[in-house]
N, CA, C and O atoms as CSV, one atom per row, in Angstrom:
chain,resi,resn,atom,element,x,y,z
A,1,UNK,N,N,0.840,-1.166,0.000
A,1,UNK,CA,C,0.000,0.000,0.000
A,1,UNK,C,C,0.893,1.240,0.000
A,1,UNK,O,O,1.536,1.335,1.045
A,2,UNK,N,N,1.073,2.058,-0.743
A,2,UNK,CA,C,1.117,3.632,-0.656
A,2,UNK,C,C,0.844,4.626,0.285
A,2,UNK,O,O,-0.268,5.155,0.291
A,3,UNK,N,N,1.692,4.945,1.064
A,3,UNK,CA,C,1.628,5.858,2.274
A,3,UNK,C,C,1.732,7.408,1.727
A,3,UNK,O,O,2.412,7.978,0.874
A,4,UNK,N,N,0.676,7.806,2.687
A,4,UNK,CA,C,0.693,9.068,2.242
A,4,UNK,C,C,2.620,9.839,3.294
A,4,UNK,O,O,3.211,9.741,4.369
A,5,UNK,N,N,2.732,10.508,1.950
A,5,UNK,CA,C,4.188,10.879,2.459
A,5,UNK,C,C,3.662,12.899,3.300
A,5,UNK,O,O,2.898,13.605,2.642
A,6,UNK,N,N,4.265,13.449,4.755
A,6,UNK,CA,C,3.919,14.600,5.020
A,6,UNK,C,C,4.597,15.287,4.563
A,6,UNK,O,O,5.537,14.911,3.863
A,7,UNK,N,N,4.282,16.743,4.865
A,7,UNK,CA,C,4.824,17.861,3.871
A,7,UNK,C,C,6.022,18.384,4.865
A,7,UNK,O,O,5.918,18.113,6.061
A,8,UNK,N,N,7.045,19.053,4.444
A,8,UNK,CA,C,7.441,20.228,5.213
A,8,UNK,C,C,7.015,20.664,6.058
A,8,UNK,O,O,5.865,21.080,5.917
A,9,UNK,N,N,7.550,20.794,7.149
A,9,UNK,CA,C,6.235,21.672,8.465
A,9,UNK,C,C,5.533,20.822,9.320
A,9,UNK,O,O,5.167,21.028,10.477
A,10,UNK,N,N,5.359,19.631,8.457
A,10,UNK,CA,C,4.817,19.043,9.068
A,10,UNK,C,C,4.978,18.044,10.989
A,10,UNK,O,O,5.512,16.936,11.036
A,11,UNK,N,N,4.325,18.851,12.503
A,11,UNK,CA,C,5.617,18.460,13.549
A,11,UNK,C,C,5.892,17.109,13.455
A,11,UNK,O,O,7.065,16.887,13.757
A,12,UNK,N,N,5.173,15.973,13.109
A,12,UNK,CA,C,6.054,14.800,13.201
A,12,UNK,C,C,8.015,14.766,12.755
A,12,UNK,O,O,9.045,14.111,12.916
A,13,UNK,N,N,7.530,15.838,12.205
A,13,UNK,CA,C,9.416,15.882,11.419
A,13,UNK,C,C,10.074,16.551,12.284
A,13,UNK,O,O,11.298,16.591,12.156
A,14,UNK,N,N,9.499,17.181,13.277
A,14,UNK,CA,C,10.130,17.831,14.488
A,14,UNK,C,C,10.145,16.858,15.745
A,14,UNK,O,O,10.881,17.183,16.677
A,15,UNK,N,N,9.625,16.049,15.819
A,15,UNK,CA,C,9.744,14.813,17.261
A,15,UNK,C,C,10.893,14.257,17.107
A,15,UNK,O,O,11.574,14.177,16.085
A,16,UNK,N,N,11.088,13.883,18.121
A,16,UNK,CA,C,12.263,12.819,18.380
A,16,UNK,C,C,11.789,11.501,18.417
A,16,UNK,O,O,10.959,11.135,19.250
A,17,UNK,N,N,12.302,10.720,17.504
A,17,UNK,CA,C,11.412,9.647,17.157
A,17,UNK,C,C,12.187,8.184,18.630
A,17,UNK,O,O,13.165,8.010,19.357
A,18,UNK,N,N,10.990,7.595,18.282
A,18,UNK,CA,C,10.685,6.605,19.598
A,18,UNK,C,C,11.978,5.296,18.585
A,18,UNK,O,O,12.142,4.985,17.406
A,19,UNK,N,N,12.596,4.917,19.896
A,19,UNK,CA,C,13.127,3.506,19.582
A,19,UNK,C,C,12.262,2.743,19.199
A,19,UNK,O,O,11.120,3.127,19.453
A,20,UNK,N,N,12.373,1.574,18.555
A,20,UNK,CA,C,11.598,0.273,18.446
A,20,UNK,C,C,12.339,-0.970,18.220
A,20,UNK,O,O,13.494,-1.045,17.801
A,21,UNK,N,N,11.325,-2.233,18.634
A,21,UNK,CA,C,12.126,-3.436,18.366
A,21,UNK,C,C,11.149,-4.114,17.520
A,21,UNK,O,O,10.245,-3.562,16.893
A,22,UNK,N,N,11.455,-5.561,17.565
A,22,UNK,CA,C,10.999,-6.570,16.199
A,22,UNK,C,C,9.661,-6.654,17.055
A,22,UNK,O,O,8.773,-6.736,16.206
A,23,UNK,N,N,9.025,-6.675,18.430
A,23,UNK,CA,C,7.838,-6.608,18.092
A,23,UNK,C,C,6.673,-5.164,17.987
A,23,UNK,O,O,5.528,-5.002,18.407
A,24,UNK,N,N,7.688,-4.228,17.167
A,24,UNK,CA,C,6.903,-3.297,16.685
A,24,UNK,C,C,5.237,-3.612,16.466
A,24,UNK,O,O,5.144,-4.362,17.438
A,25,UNK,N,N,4.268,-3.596,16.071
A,25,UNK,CA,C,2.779,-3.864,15.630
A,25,UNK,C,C,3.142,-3.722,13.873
A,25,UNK,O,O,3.492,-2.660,13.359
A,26,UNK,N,N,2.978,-4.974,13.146
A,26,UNK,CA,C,3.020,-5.392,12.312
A,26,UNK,C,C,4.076,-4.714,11.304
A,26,UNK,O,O,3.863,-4.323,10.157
A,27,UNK,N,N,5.036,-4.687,11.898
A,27,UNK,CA,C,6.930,-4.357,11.172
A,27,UNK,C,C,6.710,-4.708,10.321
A,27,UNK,O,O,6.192,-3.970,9.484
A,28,UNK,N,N,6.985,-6.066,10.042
A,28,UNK,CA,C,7.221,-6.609,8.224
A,28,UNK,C,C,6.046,-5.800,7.205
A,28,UNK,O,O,6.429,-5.371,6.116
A,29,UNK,N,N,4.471,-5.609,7.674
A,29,UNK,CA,C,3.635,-4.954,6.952
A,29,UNK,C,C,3.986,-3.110,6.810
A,29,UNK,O,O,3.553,-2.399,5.903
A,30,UNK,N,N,4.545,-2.814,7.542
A,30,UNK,CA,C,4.581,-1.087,7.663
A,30,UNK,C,C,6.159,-1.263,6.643
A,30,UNK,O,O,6.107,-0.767,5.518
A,31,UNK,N,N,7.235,-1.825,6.992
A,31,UNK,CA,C,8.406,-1.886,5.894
A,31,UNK,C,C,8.181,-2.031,4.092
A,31,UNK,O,O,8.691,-1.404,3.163
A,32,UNK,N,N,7.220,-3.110,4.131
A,32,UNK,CA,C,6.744,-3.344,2.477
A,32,UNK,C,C,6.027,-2.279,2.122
A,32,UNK,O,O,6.024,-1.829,0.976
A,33,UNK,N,N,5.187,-1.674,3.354
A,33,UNK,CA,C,4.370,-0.947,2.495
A,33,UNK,C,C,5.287,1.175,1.920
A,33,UNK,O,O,5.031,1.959,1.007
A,34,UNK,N,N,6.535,1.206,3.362
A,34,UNK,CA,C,7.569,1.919,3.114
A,34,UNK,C,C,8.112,1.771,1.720
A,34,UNK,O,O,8.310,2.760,1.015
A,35,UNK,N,N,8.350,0.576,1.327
A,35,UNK,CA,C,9.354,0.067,0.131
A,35,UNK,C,C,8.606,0.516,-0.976
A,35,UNK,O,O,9.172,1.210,-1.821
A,36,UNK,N,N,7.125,0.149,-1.121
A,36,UNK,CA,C,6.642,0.309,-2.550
A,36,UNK,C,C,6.009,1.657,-2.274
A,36,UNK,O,O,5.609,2.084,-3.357
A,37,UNK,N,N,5.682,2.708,-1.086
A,37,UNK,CA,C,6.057,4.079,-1.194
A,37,UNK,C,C,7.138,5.025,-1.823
A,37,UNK,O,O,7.030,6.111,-2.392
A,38,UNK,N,N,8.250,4.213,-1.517
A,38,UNK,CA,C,9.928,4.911,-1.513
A,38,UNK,C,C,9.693,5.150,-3.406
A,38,UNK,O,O,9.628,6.202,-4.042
A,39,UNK,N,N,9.595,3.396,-3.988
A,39,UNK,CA,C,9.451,3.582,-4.934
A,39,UNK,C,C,8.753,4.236,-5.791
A,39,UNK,O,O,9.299,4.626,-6.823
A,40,UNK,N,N,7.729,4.431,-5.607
A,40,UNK,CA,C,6.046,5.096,-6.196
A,40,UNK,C,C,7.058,6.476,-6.508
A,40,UNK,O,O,7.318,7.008,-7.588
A,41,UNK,N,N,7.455,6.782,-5.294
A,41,UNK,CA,C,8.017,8.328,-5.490
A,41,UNK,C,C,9.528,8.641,-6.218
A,41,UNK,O,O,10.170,9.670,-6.431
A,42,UNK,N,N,9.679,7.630,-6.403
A,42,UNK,CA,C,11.007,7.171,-7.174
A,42,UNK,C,C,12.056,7.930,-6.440
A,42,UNK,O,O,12.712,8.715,-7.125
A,43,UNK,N,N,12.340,7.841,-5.157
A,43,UNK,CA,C,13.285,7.452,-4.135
A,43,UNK,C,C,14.258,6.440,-3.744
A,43,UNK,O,O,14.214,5.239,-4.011
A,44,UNK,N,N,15.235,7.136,-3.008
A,44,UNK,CA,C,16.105,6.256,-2.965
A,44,UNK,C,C,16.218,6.126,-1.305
A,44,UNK,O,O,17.272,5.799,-0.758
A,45,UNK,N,N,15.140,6.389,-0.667
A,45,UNK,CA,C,15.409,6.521,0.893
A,45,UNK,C,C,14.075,7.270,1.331
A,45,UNK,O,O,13.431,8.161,0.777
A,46,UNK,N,N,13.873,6.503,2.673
A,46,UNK,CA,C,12.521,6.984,3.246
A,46,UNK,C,C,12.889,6.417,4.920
A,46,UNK,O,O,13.544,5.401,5.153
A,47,UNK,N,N,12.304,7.327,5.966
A,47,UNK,CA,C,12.156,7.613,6.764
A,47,UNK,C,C,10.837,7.502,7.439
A,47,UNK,O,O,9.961,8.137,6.853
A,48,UNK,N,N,10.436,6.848,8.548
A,48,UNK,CA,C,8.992,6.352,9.446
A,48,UNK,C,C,8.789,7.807,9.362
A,48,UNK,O,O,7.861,8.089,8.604
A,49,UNK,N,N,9.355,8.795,9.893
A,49,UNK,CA,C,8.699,10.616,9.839
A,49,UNK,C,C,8.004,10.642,8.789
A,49,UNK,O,O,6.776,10.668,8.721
A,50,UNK,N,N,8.849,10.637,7.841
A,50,UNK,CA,C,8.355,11.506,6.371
A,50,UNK,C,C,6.902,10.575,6.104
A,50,UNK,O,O,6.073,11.087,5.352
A,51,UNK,N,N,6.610,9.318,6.666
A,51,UNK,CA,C,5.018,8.772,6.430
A,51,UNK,C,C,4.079,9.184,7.753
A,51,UNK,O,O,3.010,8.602,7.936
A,52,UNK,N,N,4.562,10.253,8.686
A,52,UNK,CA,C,3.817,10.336,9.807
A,52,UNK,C,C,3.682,9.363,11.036
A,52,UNK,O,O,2.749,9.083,11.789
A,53,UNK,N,N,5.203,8.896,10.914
A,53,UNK,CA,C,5.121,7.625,12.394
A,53,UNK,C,C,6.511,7.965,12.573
A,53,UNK,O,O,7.366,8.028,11.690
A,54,UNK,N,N,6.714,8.286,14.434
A,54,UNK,CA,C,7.585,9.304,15.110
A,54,UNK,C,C,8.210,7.982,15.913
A,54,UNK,O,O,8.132,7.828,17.132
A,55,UNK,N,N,8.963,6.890,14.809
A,55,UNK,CA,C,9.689,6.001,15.043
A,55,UNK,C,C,11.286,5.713,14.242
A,55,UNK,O,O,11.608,6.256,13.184
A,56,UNK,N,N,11.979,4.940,14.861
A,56,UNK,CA,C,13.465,5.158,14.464
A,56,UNK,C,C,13.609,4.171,13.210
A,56,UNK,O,O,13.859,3.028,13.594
A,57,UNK,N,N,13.537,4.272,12.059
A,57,UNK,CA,C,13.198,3.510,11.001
A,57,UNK,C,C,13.454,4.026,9.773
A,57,UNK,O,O,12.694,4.907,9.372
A,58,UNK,N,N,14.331,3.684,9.102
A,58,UNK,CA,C,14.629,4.393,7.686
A,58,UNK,C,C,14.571,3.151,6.955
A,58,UNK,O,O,14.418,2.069,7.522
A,59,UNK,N,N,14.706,3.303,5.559
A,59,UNK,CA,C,15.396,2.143,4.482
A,59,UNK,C,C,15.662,3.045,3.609
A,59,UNK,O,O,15.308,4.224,3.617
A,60,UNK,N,N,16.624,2.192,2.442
A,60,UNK,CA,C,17.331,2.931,1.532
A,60,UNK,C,C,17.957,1.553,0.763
A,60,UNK,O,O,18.503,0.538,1.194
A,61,UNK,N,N,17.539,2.116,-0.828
A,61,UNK,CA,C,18.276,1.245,-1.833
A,61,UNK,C,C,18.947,2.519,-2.508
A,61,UNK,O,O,18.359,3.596,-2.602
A,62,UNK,N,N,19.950,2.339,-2.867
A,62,UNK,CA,C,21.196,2.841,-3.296
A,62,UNK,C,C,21.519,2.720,-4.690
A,62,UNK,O,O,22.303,3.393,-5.358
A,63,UNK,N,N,20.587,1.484,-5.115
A,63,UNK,CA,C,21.039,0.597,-6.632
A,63,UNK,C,C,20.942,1.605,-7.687
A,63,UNK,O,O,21.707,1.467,-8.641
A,64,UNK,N,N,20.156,2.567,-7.679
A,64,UNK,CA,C,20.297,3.312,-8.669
A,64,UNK,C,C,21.614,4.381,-8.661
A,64,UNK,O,O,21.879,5.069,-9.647
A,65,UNK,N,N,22.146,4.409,-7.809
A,65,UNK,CA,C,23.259,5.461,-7.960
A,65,UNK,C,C,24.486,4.433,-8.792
A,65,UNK,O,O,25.281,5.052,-9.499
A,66,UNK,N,N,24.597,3.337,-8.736
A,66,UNK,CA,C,25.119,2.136,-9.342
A,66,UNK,C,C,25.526,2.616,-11.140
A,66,UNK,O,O,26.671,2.556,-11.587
A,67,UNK,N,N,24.592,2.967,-11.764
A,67,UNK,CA,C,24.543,3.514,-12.724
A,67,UNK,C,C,25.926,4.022,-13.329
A,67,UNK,O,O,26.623,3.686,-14.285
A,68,UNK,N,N,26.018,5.214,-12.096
A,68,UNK,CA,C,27.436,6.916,-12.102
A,68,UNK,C,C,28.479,6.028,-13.035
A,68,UNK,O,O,29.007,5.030,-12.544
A,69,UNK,N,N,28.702,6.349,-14.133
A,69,UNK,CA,C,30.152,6.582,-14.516
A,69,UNK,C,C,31.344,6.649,-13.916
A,69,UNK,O,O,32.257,5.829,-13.999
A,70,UNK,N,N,31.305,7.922,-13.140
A,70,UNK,CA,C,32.055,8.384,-12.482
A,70,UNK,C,C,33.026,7.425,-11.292
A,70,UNK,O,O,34.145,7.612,-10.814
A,71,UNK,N,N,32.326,6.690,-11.164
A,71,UNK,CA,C,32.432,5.520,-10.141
A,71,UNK,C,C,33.483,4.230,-10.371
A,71,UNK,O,O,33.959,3.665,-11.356
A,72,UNK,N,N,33.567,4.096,-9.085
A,72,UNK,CA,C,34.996,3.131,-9.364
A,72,UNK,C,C,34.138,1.481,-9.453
A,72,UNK,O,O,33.094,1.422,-8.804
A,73,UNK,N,N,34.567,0.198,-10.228
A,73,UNK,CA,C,33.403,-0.321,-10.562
A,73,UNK,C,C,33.418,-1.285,-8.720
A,73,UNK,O,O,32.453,-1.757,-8.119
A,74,UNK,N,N,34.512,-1.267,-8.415
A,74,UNK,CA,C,34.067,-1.768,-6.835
A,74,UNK,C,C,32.890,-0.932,-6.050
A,74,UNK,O,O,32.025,-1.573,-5.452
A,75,UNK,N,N,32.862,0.601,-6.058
A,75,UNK,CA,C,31.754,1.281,-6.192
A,75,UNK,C,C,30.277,0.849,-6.196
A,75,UNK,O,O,29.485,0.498,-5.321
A,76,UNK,N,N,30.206,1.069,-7.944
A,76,UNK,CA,C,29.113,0.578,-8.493
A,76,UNK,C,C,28.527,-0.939,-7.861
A,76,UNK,O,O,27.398,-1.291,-7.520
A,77,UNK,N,N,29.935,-1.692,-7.880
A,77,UNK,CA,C,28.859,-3.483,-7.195
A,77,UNK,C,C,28.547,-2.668,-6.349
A,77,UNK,O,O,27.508,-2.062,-6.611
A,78,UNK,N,N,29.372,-2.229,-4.797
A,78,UNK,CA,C,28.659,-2.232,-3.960
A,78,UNK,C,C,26.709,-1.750,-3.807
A,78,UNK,O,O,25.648,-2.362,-3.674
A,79,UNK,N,N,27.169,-0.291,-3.933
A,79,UNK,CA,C,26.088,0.311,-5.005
A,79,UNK,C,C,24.795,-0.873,-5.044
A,79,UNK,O,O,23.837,-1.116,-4.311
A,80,UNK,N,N,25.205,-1.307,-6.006
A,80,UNK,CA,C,24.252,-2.332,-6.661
A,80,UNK,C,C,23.745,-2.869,-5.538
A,80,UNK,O,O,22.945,-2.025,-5.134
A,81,UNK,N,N,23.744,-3.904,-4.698
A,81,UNK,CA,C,23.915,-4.457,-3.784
A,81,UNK,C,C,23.234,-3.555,-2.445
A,81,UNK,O,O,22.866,-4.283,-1.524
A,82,UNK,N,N,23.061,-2.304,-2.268
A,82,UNK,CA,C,23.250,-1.690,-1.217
A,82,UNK,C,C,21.593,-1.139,-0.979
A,82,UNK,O,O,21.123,-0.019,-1.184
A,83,UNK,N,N,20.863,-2.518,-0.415
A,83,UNK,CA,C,19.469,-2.061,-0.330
A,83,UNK,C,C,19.061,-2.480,1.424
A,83,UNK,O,O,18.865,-3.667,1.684
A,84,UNK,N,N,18.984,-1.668,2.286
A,84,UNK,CA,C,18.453,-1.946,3.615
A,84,UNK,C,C,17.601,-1.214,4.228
A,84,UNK,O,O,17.028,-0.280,3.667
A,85,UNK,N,N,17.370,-1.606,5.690
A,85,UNK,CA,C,16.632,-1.544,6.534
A,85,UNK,C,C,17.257,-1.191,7.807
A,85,UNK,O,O,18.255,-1.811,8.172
A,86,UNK,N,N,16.653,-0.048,8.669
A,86,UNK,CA,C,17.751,0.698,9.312
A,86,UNK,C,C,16.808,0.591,10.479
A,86,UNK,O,O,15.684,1.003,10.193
A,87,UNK,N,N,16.923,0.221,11.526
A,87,UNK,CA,C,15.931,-0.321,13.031
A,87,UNK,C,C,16.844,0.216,14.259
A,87,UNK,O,O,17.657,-0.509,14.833
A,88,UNK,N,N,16.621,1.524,14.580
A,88,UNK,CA,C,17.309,2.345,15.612
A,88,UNK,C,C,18.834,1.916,15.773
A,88,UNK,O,O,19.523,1.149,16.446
A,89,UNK,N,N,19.024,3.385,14.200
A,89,UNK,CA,C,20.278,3.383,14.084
A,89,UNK,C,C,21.549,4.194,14.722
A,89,UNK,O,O,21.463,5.418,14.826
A,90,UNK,N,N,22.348,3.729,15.009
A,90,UNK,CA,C,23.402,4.829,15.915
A,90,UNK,C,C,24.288,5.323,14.998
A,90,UNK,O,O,24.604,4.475,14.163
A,91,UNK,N,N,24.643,6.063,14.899
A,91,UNK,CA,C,25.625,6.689,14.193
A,91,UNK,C,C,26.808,7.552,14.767
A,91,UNK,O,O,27.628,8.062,14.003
């Protein structure tokens, strides 16, 4: 399903989003339905905020940057290859 994505301004993008674990309320269903959002919008990365849920949750496929020229081809595999799921990430 297609999540509606919020605007700018919108305060969920101002909270500090909540930890979570694997028994989130139906994870695997809210991730798929992230994934074929990300895509719809032809994205390369999406965030639980940007759909209006003030949780620690990103994903990101990368594969299209794979493409660049510019790129060294160890790069590009990785690139290719570089599609996840990010569950209260530290950085």
């Amino acid at each position: 399903m297609i999540l509606p994505i919020v605007a700018y301004g919108d305060p969920v993008l101002r909270k500090v989003a909540d930890a979570i674990d694997a028994a989130y309320p139906d994870l695997e269903k809210l991730i798929t339905n992230m994934k074929e959002t990300m895509y719809n919008a032809s994205g390369v990365g999406l965030a639980a905020p940007q759909i209006g849920k003030a949780i620690r949750l990103f994903l990101i496929d990368a594969s299209p940057f794979a493409e660049d020229d510019n790129l060294s081809e160890e790069e590009r595999t990785v690139l290719k290859s570089f599609n996840r799921v990010f569950i209260n990430p530290k950085f």
